[in-house]
Predicted model as a PDB file, atoms N, CA, C, CB and O in Angstrom, pLDDT in the B-factor column:
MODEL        1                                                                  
ATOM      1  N   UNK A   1     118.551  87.543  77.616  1.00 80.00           N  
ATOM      2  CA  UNK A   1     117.903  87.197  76.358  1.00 80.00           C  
ATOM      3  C   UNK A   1     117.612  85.694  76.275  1.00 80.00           C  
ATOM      4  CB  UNK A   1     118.778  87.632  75.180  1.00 80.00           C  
ATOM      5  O   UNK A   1     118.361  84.791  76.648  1.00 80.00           O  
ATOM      6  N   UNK A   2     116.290  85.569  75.673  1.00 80.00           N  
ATOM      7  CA  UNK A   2     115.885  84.065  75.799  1.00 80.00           C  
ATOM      8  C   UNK A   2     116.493  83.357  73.988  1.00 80.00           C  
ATOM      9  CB  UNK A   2     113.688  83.977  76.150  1.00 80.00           C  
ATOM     10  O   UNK A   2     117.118  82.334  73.709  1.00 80.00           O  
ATOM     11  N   UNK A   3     115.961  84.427  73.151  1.00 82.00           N  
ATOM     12  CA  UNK A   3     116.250  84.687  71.462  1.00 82.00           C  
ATOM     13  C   UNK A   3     116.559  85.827  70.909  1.00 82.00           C  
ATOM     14  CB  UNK A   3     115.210  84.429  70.657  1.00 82.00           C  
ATOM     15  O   UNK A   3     116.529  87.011  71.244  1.00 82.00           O  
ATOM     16  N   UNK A   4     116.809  85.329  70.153  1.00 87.00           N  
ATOM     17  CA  UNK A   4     117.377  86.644  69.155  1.00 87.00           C  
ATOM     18  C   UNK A   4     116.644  87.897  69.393  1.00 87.00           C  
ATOM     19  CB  UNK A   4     117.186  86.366  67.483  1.00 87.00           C  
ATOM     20  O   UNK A   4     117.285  88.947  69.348  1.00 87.00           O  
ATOM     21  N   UNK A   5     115.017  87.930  69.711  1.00 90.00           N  
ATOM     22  CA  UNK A   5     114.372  89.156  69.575  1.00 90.00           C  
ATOM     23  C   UNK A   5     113.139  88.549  70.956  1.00 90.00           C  
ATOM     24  CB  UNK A   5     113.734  89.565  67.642  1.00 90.00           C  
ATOM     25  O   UNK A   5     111.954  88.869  70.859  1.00 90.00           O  
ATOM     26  N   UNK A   6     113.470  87.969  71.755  1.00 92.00           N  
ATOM     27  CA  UNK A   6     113.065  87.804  72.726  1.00 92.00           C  
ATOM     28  C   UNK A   6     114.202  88.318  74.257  1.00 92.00           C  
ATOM     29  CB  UNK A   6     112.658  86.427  72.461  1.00 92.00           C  
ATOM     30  O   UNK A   6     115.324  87.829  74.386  1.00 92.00           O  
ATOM     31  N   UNK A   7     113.673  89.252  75.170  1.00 93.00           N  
ATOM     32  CA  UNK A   7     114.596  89.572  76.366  1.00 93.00           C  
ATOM     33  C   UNK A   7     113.690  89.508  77.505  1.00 93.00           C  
ATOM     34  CB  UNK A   7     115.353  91.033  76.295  1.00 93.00           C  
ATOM     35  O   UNK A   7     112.484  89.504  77.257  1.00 93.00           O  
ATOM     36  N   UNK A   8     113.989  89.470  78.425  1.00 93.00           N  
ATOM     37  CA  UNK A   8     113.168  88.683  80.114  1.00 93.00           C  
ATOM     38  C   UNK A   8     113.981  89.918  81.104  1.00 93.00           C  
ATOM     39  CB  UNK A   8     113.932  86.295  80.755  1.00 93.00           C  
ATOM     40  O   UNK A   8     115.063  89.697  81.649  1.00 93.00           O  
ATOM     41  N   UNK A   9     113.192  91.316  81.219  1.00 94.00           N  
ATOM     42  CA  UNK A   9     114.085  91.385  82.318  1.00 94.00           C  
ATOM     43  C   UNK A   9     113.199  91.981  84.353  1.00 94.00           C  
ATOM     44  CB  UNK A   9     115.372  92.729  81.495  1.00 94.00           C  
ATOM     45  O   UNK A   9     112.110  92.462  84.666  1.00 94.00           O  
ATOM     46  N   UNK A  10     114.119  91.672  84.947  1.00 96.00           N  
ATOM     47  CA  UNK A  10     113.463  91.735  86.418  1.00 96.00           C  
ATOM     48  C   UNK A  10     114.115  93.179  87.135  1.00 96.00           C  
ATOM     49  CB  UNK A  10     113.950  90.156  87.441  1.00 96.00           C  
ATOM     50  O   UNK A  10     115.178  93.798  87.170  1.00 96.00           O  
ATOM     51  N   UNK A  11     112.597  93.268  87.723  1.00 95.00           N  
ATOM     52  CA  UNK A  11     112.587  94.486  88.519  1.00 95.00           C  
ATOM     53  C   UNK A  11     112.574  94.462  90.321  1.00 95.00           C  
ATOM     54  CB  UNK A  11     111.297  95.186  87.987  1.00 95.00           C  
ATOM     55  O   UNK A  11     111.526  94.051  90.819  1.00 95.00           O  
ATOM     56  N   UNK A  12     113.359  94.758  90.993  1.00 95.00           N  
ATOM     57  CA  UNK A  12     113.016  94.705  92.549  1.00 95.00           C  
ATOM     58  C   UNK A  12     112.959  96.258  93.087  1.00 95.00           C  
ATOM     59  CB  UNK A  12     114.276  93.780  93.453  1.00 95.00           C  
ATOM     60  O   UNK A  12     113.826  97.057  92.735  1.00 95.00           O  
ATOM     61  N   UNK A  13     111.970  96.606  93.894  1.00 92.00           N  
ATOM     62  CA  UNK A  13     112.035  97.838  94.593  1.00 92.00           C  
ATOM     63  C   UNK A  13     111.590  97.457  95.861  1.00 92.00           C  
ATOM     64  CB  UNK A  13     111.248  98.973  93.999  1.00 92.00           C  
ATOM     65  O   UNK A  13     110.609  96.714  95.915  1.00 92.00           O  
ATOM     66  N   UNK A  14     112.259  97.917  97.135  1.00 89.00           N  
ATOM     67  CA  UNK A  14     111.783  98.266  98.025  1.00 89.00           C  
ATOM     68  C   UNK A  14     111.201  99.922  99.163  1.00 89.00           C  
ATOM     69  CB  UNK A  14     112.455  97.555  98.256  1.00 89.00           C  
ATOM     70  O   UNK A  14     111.462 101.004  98.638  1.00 89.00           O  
ATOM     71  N   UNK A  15     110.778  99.946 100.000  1.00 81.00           N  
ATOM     72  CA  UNK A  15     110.888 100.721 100.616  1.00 81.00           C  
ATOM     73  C   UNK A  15     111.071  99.964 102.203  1.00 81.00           C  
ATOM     74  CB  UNK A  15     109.865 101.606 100.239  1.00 81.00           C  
ATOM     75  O   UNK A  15     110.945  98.775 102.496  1.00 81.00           O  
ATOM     76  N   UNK A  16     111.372 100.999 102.968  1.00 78.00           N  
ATOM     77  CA  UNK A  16     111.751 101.170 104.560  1.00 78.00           C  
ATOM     78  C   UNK A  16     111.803  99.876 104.285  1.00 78.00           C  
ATOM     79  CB  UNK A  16     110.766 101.857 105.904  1.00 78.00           C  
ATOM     80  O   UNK A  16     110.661  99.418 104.298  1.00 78.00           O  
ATOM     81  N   UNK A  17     112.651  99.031 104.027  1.00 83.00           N  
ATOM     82  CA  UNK A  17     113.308  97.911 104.059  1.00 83.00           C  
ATOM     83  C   UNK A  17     113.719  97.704 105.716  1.00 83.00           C  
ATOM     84  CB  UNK A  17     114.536  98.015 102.992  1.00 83.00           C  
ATOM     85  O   UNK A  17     113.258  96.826 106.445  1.00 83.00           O  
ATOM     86  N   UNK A  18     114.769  98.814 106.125  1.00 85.00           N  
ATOM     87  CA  UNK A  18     115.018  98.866 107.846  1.00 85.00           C  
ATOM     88  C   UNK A  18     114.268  98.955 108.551  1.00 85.00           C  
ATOM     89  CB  UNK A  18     115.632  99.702 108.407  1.00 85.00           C  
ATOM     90  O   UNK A  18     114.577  98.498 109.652  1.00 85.00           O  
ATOM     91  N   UNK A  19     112.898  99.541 108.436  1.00 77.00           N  
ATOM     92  CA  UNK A  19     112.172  99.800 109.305  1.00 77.00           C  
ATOM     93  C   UNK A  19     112.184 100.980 110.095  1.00 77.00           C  
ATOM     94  CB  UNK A  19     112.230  98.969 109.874  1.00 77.00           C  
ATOM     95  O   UNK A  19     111.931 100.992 111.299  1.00 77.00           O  
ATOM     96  N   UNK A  20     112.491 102.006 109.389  1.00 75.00           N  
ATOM     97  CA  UNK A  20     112.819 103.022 110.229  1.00 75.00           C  
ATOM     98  C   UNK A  20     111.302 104.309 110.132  1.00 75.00           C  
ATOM     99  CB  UNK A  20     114.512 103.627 109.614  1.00 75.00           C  
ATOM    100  O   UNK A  20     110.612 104.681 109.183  1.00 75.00           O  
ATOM    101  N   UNK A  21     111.300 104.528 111.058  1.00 71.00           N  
ATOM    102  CA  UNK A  21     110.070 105.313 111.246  1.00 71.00           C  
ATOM    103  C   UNK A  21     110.188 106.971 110.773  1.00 71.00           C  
ATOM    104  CB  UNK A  21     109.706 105.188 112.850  1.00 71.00           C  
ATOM    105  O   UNK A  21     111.045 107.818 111.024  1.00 71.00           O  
ATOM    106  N   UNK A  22     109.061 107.017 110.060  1.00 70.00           N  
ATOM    107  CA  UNK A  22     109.219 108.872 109.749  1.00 70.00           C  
ATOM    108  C   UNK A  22     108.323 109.925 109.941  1.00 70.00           C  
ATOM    109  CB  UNK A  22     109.393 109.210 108.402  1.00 70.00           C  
ATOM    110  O   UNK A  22     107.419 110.083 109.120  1.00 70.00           O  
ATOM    111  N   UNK A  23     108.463 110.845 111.130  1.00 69.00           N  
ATOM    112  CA  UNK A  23     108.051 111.322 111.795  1.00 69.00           C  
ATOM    113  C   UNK A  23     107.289 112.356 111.215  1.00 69.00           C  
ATOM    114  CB  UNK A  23     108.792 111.470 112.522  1.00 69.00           C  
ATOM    115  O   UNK A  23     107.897 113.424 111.144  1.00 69.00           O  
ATOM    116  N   UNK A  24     105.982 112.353 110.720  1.00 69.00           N  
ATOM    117  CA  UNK A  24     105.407 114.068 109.834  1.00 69.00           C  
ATOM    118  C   UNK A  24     104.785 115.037 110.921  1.00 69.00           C  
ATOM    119  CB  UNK A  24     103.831 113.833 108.447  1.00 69.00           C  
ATOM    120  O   UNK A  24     104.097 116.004 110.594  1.00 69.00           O  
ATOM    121  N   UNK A  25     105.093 114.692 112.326  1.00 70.00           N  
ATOM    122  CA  UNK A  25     104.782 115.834 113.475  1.00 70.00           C  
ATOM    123  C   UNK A  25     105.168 115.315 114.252  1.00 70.00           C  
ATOM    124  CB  UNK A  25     103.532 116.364 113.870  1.00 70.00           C  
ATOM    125  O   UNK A  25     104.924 114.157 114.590  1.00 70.00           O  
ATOM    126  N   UNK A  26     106.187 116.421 114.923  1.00 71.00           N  
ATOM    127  CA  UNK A  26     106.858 116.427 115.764  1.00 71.00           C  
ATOM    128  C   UNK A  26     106.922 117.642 117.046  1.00 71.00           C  
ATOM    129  CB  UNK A  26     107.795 116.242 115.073  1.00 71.00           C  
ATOM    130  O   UNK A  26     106.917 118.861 116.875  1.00 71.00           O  
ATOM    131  N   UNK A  27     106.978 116.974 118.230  1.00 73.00           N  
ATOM    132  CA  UNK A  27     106.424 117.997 119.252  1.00 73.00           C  
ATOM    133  C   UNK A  27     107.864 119.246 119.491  1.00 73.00           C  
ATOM    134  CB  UNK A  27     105.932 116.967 120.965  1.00 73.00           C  
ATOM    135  O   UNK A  27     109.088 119.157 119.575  1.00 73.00           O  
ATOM    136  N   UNK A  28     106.906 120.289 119.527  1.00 72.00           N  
ATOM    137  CA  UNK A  28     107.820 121.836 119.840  1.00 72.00           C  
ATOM    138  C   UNK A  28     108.132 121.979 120.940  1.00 72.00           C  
ATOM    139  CB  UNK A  28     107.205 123.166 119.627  1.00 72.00           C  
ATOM    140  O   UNK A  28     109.293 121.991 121.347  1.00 72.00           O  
ATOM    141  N   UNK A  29     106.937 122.139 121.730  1.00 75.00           N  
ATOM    142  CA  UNK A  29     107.227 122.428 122.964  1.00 75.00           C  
ATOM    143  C   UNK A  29     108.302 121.919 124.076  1.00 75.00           C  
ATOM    144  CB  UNK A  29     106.257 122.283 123.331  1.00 75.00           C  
ATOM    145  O   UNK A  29     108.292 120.814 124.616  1.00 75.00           O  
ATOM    146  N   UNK A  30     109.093 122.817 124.262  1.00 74.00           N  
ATOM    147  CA  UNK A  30     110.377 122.257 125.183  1.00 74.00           C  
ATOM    148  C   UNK A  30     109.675 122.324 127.008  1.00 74.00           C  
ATOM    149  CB  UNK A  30     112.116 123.645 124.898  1.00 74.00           C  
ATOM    150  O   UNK A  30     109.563 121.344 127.745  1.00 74.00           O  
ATOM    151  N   UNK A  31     109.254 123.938 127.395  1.00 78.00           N  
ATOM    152  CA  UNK A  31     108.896 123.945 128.531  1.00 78.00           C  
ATOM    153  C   UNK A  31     107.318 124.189 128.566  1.00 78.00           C  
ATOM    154  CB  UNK A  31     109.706 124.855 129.203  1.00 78.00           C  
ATOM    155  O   UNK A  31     106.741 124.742 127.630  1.00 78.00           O  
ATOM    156  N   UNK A  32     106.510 123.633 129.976  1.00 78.00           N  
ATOM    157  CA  UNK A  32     105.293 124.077 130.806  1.00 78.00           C  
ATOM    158  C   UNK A  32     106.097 124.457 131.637  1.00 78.00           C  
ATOM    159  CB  UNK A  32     104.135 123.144 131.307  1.00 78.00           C  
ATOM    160  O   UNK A  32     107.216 124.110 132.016  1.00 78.00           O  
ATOM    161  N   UNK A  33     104.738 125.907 132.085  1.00 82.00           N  
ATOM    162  CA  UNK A  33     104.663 126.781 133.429  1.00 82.00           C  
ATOM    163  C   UNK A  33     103.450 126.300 134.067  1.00 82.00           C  
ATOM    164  CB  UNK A  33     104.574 128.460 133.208  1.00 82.00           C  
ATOM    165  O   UNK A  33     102.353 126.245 133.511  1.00 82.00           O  
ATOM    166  N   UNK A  34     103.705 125.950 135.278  1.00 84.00           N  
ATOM    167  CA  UNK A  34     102.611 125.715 136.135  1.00 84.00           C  
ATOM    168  C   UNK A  34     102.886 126.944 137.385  1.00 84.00           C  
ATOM    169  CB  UNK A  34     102.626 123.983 136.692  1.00 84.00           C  
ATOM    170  O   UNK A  34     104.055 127.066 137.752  1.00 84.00           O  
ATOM    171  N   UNK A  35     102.019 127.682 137.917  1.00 86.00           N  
ATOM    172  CA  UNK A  35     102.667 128.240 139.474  1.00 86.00           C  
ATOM    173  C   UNK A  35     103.715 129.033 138.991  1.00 86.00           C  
ATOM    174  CB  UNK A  35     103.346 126.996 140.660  1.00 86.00           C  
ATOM    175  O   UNK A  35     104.526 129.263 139.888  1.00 86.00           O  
ATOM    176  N   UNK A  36     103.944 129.428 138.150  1.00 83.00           N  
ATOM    177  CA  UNK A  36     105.180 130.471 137.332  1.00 83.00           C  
ATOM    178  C   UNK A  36     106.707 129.906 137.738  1.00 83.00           C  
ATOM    179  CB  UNK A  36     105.080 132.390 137.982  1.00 83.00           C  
ATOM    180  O   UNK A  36     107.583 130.675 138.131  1.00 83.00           O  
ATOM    181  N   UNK A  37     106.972 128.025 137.548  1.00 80.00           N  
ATOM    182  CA  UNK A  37     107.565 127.475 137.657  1.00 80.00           C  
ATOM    183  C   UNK A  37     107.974 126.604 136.321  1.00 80.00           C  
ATOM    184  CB  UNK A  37     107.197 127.145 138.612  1.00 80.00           C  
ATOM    185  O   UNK A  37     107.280 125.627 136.041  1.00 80.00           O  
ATOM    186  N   UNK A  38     109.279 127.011 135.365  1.00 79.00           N  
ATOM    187  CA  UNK A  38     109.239 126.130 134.488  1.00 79.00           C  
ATOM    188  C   UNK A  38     110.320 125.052 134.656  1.00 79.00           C  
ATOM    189  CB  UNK A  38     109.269 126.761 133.319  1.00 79.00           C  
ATOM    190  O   UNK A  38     111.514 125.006 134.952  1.00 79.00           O  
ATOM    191  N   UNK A  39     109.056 123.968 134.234  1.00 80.00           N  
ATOM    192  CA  UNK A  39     109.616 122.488 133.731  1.00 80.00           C  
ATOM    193  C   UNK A  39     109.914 122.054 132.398  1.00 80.00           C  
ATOM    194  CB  UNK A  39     108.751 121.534 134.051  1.00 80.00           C  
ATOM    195  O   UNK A  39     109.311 122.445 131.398  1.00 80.00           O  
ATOM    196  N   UNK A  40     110.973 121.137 132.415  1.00 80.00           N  
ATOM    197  CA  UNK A  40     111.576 120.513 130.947  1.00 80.00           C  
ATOM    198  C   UNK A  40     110.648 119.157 130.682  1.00 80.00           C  
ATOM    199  CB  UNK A  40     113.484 120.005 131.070  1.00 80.00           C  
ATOM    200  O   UNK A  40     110.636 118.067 131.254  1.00 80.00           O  
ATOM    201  N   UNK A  41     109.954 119.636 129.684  1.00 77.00           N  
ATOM    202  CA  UNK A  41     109.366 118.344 129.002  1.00 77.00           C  
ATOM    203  C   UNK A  41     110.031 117.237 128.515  1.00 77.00           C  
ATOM    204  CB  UNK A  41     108.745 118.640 127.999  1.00 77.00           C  
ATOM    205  O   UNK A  41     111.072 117.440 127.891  1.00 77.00           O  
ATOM    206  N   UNK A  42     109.673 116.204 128.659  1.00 74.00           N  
ATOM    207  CA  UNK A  42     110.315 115.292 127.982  1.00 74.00           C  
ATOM    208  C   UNK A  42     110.172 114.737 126.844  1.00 74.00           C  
ATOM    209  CB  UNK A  42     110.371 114.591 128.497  1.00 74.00           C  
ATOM    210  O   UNK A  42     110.916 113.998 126.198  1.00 74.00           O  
ATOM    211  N   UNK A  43     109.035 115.201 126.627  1.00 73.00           N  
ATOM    212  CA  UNK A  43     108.105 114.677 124.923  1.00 73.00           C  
ATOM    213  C   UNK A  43     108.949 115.507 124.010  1.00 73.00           C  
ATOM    214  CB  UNK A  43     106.017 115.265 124.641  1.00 73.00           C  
ATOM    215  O   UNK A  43     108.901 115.256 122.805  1.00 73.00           O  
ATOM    216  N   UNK A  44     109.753 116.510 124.469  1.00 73.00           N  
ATOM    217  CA  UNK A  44     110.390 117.371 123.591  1.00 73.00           C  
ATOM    218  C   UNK A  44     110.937 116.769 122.210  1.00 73.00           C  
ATOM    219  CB  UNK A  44     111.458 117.952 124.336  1.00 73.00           C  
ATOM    220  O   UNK A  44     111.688 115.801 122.095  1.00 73.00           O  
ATOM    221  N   UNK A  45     110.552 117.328 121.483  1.00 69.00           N  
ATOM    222  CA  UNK A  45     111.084 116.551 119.769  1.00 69.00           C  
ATOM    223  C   UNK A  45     110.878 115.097 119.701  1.00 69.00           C  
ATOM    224  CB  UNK A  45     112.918 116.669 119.376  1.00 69.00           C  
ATOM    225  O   UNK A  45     111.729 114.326 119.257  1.00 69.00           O  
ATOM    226  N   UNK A  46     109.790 114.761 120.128  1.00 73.00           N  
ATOM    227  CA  UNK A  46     109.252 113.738 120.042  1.00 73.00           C  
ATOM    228  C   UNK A  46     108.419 113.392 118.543  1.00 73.00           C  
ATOM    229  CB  UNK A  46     108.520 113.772 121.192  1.00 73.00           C  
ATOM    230  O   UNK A  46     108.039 114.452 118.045  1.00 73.00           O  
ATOM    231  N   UNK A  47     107.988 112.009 117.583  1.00 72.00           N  
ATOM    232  CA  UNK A  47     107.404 111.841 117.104  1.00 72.00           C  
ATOM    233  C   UNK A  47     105.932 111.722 117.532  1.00 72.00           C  
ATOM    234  CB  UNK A  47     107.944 111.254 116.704  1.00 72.00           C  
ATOM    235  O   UNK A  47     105.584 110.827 118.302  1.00 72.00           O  
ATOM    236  N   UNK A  48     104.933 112.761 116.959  1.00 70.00           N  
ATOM    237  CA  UNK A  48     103.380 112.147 116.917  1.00 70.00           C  
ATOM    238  C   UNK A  48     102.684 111.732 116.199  1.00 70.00           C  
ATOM    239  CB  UNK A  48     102.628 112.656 117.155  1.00 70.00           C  
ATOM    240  O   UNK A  48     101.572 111.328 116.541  1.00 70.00           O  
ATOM    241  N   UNK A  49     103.189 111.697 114.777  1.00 68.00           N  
ATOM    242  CA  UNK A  49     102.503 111.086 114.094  1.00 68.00           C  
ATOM    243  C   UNK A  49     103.320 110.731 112.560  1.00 68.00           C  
ATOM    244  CB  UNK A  49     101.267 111.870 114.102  1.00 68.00           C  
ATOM    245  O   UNK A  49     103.687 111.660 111.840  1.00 68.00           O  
ATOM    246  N   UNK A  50     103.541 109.312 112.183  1.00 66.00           N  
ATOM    247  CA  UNK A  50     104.201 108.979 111.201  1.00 66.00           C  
ATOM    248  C   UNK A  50     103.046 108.554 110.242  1.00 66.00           C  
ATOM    249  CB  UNK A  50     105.257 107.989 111.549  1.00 66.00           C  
ATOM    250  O   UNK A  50     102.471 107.468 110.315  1.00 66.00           O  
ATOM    251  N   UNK A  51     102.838 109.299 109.552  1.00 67.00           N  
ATOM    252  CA  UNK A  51     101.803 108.657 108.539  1.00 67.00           C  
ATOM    253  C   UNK A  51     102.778 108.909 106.633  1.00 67.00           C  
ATOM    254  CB  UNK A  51      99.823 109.881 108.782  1.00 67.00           C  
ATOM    255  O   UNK A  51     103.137 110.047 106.330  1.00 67.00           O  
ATOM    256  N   UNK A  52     102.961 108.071 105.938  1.00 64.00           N  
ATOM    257  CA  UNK A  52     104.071 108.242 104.948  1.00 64.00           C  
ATOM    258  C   UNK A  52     102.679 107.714 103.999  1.00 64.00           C  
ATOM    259  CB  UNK A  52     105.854 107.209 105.102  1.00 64.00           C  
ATOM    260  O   UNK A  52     101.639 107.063 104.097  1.00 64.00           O  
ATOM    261  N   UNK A  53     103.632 108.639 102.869  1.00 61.00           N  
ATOM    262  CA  UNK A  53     103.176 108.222 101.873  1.00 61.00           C  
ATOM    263  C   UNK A  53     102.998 106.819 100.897  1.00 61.00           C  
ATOM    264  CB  UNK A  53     103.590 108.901 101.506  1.00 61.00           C  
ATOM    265  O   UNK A  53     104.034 106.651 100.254  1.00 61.00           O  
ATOM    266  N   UNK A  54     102.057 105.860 100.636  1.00 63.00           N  
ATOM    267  CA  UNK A  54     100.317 106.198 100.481  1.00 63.00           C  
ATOM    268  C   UNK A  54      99.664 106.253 101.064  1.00 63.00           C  
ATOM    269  CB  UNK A  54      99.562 105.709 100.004  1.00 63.00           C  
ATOM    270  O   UNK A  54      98.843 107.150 101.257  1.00 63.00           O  
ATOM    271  N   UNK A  55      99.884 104.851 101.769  1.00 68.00           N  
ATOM    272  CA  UNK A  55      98.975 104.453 102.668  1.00 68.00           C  
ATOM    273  C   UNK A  55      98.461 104.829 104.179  1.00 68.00           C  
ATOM    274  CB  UNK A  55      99.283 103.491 102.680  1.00 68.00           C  
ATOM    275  O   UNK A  55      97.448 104.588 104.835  1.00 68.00           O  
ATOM    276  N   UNK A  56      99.759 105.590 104.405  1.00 67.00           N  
ATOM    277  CA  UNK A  56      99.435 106.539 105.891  1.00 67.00           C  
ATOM    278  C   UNK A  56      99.984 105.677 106.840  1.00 67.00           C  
ATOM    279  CB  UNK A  56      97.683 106.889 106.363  1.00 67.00           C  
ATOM    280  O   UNK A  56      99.451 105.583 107.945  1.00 67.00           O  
ATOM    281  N   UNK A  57     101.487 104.710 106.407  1.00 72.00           N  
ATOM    282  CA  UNK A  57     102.345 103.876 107.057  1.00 72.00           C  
ATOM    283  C   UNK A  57     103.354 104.311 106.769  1.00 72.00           C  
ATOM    284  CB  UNK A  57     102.311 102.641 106.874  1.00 72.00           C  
ATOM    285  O   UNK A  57     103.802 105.207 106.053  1.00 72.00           O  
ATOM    286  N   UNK A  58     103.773 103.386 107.575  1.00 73.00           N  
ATOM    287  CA  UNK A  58     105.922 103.503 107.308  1.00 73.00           C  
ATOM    288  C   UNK A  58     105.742 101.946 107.078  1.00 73.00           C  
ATOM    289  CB  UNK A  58     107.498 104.096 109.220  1.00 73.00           C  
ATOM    290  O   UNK A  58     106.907 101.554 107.146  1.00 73.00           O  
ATOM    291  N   UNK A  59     104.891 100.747 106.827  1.00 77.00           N  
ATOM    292  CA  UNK A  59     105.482  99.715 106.499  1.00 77.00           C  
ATOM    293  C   UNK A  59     106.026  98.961 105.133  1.00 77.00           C  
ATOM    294  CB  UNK A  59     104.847  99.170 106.983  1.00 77.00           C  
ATOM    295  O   UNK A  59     105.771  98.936 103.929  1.00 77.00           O  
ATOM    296  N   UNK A  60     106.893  98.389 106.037  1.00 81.00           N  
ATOM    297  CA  UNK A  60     108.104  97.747 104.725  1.00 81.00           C  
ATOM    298  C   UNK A  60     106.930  97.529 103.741  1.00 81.00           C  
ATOM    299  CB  UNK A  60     109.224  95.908 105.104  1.00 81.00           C  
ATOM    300  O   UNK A  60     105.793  97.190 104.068  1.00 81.00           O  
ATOM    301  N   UNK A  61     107.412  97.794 102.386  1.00 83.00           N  
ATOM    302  CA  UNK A  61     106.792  97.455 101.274  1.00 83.00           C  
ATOM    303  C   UNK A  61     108.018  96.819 100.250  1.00 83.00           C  
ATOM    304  CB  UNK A  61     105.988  98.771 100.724  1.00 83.00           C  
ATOM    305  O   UNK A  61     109.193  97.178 100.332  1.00 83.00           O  
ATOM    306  N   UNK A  62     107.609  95.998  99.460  1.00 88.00           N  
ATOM    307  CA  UNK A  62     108.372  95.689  98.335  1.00 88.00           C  
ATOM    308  C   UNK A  62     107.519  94.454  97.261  1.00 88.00           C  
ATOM    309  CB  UNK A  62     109.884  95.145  98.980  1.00 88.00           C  
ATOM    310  O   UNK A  62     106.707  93.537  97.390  1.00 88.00           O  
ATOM    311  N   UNK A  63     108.179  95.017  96.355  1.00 92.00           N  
ATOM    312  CA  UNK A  63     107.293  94.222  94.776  1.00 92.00           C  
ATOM    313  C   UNK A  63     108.772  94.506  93.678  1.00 92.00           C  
ATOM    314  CB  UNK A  63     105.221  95.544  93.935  1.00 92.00           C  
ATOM    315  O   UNK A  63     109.809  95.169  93.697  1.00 92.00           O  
ATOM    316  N   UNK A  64     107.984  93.424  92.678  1.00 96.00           N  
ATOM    317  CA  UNK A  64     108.803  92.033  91.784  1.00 96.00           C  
ATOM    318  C   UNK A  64     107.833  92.769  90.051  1.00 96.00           C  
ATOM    319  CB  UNK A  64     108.004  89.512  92.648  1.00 96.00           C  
ATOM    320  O   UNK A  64     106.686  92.496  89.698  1.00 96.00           O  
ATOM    321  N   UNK A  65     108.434  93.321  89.630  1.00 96.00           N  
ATOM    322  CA  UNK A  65     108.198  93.129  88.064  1.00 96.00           C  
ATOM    323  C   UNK A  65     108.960  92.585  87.244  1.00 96.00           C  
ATOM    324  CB  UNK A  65     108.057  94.123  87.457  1.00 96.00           C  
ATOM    325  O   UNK A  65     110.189  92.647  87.210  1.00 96.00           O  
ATOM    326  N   UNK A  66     108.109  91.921  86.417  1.00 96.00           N  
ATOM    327  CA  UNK A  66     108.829  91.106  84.892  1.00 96.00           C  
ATOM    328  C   UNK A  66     108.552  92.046  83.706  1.00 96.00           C  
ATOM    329  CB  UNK A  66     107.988  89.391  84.403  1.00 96.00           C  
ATOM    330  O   UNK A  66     107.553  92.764  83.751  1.00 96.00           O  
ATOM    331  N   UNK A  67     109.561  92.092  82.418  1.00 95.00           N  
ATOM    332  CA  UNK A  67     109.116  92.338  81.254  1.00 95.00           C  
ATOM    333  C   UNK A  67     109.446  91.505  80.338  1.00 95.00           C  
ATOM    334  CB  UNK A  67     109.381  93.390  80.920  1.00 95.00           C  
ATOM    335  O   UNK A  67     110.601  91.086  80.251  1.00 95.00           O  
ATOM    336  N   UNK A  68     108.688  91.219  79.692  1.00 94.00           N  
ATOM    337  CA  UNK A  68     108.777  90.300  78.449  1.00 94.00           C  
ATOM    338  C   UNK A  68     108.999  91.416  76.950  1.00 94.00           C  
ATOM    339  CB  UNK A  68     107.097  89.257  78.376  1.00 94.00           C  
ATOM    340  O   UNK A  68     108.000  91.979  76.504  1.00 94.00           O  
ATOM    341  N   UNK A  69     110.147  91.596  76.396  1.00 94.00           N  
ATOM    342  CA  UNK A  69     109.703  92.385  75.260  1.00 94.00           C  
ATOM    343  C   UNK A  69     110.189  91.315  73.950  1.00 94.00           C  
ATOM    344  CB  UNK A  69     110.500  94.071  75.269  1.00 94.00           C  
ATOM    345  O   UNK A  69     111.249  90.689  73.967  1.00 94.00           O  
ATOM    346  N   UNK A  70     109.274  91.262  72.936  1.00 91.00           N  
ATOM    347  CA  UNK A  70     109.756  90.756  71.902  1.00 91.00           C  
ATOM    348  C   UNK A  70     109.362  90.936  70.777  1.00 91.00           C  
ATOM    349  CB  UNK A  70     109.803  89.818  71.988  1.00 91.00           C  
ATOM    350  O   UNK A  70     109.920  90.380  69.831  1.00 91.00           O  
TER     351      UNK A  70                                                      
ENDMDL                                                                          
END                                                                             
């Protein structure tokens, strides 16, 4: 409070602050047959595509609001 009927107060939000990536497709496939020979993929449960909500990132975001009420 600044006065009697004056108050100041602050807002912080972040997101992926860590940086951590979030995966919205992710690969299934464990084995290929070639020659009726199966191999272990390695892409297995792999990320292909992180696109997050809004912007179609995972990057750090963060913002600062004030309120003045009086």
């Amino acid at each position: 409070p600044f006065r009697e009927r004056v108050n100041l107060n602050v807002y912080f939000e972040g997101f992926n602050i860590f940086n951590t990536p979030y995966n919205t497709l992710i690969r299934t496939p464990q084995y290929q047959v070639a020659n009726q020979i199966f191999s272990p993929l390695a892409t297995f449960r792999s990320g292909t595509a992180s696109q997050a909500f809004p912007d179609g990132t995972n990057a750090r975001r963060a913002q600062v609001g004030l309120r003045l009420t009086f």
